[in-house]
C-alpha positions in Angstrom: 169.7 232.3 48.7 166.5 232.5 47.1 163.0 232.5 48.2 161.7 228.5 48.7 158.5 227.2 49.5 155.7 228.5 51.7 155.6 227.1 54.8 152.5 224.4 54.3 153.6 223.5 51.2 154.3 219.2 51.5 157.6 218.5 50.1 158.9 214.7 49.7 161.0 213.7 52.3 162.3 209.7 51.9 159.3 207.7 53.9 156.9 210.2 53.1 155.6 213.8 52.9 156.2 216.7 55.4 155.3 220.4 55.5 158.0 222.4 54.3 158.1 224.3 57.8 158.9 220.6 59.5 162.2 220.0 57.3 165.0 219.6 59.8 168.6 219.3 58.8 169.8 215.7 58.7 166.7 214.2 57.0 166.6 213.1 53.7 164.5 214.4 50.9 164.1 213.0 47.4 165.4 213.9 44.0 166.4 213.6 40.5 169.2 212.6 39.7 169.0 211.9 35.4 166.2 209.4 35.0 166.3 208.3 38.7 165.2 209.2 42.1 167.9 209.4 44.6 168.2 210.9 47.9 169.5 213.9 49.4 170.4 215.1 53.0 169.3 218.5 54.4 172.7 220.1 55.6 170.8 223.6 56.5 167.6 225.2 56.7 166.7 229.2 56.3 162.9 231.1 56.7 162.3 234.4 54.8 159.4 236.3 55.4 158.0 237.8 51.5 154.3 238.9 50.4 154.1 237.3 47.6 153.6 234.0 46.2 152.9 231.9 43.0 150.7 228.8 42.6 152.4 226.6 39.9 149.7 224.4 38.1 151.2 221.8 36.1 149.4 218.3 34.5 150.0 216.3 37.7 149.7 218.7 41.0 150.1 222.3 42.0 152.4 223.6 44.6 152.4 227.3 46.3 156.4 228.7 46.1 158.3 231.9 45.8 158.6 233.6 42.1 162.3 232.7 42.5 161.9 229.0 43.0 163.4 227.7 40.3 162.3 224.3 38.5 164.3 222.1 36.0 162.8 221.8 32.1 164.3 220.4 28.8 166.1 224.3 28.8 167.7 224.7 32.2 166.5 226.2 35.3 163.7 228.1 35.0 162.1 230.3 37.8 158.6 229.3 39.0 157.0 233.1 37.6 158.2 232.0 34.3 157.8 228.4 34.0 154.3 228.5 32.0 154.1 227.0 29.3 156.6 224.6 29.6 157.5 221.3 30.5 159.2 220.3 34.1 160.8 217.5 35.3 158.0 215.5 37.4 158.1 211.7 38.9 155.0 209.7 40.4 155.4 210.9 44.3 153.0 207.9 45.1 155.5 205.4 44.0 158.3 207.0 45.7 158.3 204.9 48.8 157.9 201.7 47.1 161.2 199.2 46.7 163.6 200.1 44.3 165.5 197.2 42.7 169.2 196.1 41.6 168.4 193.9 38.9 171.6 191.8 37.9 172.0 190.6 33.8 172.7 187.0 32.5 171.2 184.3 31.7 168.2 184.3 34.3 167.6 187.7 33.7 167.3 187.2 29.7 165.0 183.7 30.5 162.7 186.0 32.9 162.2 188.5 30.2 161.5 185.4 27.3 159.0 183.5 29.5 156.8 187.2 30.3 157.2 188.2 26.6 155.8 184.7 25.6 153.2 183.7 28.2 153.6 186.2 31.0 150.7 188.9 32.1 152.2 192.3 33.1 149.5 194.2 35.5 149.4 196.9 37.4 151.9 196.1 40.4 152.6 192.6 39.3 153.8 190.2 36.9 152.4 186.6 36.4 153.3 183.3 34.7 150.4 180.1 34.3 151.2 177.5 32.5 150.2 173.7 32.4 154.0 172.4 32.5 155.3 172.6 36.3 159.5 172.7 35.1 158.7 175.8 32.9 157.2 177.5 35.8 159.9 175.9 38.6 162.3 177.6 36.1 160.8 181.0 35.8 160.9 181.2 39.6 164.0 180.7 39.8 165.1 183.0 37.0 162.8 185.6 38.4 164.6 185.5 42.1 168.3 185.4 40.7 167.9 188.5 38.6 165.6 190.5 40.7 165.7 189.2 44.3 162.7 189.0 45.0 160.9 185.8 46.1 159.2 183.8 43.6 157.1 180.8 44.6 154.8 178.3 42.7 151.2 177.7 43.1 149.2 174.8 42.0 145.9 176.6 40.1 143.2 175.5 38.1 142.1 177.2 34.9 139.1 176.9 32.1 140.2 175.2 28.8 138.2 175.9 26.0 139.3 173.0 23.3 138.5 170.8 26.4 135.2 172.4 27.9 136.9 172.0 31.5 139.1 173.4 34.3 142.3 172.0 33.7 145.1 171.8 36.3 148.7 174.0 36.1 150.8 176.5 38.3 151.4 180.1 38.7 154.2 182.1 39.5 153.2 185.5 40.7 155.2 188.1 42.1 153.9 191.8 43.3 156.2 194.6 42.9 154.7 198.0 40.8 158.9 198.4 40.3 159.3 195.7 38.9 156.2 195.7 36.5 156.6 199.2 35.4 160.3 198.0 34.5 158.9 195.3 32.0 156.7 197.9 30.5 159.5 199.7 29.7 162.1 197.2 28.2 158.7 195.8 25.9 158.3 199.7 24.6 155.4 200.9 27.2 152.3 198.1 26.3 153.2 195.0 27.7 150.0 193.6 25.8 151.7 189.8 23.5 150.3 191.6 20.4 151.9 195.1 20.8 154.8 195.1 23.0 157.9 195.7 21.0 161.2 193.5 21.2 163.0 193.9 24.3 166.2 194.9 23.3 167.8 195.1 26.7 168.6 191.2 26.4 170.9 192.0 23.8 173.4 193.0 26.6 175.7 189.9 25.9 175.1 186.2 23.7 174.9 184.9 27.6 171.8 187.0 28.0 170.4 186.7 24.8 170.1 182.4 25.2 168.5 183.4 28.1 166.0 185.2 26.7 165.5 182.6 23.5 165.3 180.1 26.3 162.7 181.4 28.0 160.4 182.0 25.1 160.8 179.2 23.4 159.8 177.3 26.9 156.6 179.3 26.4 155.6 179.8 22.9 158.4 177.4 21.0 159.5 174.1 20.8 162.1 171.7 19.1 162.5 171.2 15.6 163.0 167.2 14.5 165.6 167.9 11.8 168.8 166.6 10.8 170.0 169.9 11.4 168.4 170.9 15.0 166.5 173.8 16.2 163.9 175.5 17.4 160.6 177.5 16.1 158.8 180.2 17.8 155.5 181.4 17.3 153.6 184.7 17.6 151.2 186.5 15.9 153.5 190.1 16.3 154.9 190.0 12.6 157.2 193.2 14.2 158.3 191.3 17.2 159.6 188.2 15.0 160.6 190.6 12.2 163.5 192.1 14.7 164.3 188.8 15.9 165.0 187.0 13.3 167.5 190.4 12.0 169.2 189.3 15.1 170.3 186.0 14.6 170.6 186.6 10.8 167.2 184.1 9.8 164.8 184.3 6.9 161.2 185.0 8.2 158.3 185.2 6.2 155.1 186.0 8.0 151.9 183.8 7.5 149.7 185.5 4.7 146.8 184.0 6.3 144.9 186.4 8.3 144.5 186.0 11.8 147.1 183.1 11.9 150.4 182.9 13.9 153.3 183.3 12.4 156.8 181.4 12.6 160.7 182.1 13.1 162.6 179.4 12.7 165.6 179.3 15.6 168.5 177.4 13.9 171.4 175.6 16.4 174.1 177.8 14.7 172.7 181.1 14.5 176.1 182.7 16.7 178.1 181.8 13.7 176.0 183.6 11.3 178.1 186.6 12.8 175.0 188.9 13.3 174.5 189.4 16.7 175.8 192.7 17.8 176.0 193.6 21.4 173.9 196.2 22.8 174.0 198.2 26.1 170.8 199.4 27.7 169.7 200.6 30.6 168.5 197.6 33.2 167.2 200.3 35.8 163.7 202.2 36.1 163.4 205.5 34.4 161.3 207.2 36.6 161.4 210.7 35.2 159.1 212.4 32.6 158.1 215.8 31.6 154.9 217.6 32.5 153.1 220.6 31.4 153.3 223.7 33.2 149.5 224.7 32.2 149.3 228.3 34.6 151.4 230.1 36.7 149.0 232.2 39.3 149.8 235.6 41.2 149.3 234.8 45.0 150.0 238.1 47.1 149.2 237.7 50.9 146.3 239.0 52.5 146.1 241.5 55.1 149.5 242.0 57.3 150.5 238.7 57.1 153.5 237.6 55.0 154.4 234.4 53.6 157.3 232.2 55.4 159.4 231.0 52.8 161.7 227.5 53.9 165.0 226.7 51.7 167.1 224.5 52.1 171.1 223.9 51.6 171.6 220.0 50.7 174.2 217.4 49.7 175.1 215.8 47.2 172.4 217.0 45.2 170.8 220.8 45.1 167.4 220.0 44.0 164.6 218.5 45.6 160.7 217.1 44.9 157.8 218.9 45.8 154.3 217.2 44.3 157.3 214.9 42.5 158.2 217.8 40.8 162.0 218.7 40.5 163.0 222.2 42.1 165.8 224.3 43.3 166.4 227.7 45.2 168.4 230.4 43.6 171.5 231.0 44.6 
């Protein structure tokens, strides 16, 4: 077995950190597993004594290890005296303790997504619907607890109009989860902002899904068309947003050539027989990995008669393990 970490180094154990030297088998330590974190028991713990150490700097954090620890990157496994340079698999430890979702697909789940793409507000560690009408938000509340469980009340709220000079009455639905907000970002392409985010292409899981979703925004920034014929218009000043919409249910769309104006995509009753609308299957879970930069890997010999105390461990199901959110290994 390789070298591991020194013995103060704070590895990520499931409910928080721990020095490396207070790792006992049976507890549970988190890890990588593809794009999520998952854990992994400790089925066996060894201490070697060495003299020397490195300090691995990366973007995020830096961590003191053997030169054998190794570290995962786009190429492999790559021992810690050799990992500058490049990038390593790294997730926020902060948000490792936080609630980790199951978020079930269908209707409610496309009608969540529509009403926050149209009139929602994505922040930090929450998402948040206010609107004047109090169905559209009763509705969102409930869409929002069947596809995410988590509970979603109203509030009655008062907000400043500005066509009428006064604080006008209406009702919020606000939920706090960072999970769940971070997941938004990432179905609308990163900026959850109405002008920039990109259309969320997850709710093109199945045509139950995808009414959900029209649903939803139409509720929000749409309404009924009085023709012979039926349907609905949407409207949104993101000409890229309506432009891959309207691709989807085969419509015409022709963004307003006045600047500064809203455009308009015209919804009509039988877009599914238009044949367009091609099923699409995307991720409905968090990914929580990225890369980071390995920017120095430093020499750290002990001083004086002292060696380091190296901890490894031997785990199940999976061999690797965060330290600083960073994804590591021993050799074996």
């Amino acid at each position: 077995m390789g070298y591991g970490l020194t013995s103060k180094q704070l590895v990520n154990l499931v409910g928080g950190c721990a020095q490396a030297k207070t790792v006992t088998a049976g507890q549970a330590l988190w890890t990588l597993n593809g794009m999520r974190t998952v854990p992994t028991t400790v089925v066996g713990v060894a201490a070697v004594k060495a003299r020397d150490a490195v300090e691995v700097v990366t973007g995020r954090a830096a961590f003191l290890a053997s030169p054998d620890l190794l570290l995962a990157t786009p190429y492999g496994w790559v021992t810690a005296r050799d990992a500058a340079g490049l990038p390593v698999a790294w997730t926020p430890a902060r948000k490792l303790c936080r609630e980790r979702l199951t978020i079930t697909s269908g209707y409610a789940f496309g009608y969540f997504v529509g009403a926050l793409c149209a009139d929602g507000t994505v922040g930090k560690n929450y998402i948040s619907l206010i609107v004047n009408e109090e169905d559209f938000a009763s509705r969102f509340a409930a869409a929002t607890t069947a596809c995410t469980g988590l509970p979603a009340r109203l509030e009655s709220v008062t907000r400043p109009s500005g066509y009428l000079q006064r604080d006008v009455p209406g009702f919020r639905v606000r939920v706090v989860s960072s999970y769940l907000s971070d997941l938004v970002r990432q179905y609308v392409g990163g900026d959850p902002h109405h002008m920039r985010q990109y259309f969320p292409r997850v709710v093109l899981r199945d045509s139950e899904t995808f009414a959900g979703f029209m649903d939803g925004y139409v509720d929000g920034d749409g309404c009924e068309v009085r023709l012979p014929s039926g349907g609905r218009v949407v409207v949104s000043a993101n000409v890229p947003f309506l432009r891959e919409w309207a691709a989807i249910i085969g419509a015409r769309f022709t963004p307003s050539k006045v600047r500064g104006r809203a455009s308009r995509l015209y919804i009509s009753d039988r877009w599914a027989s238009r044949g367009t609308f091609v099923p699409e299957q995307h991720p409905l879970h968090l990914h929580e990995s990225t890369w980071v930069q390995v920017r120095e890997v430093r020499p750290r010999p002990s001083l004086g008669a002292k060696p380091f105390t190296f901890f490894s461990y031997r785990l199940d199901p999976h061999p690797g393990f965060l330290v600083n959110g960073h994804l590591v290994r021993q050799s074996w």
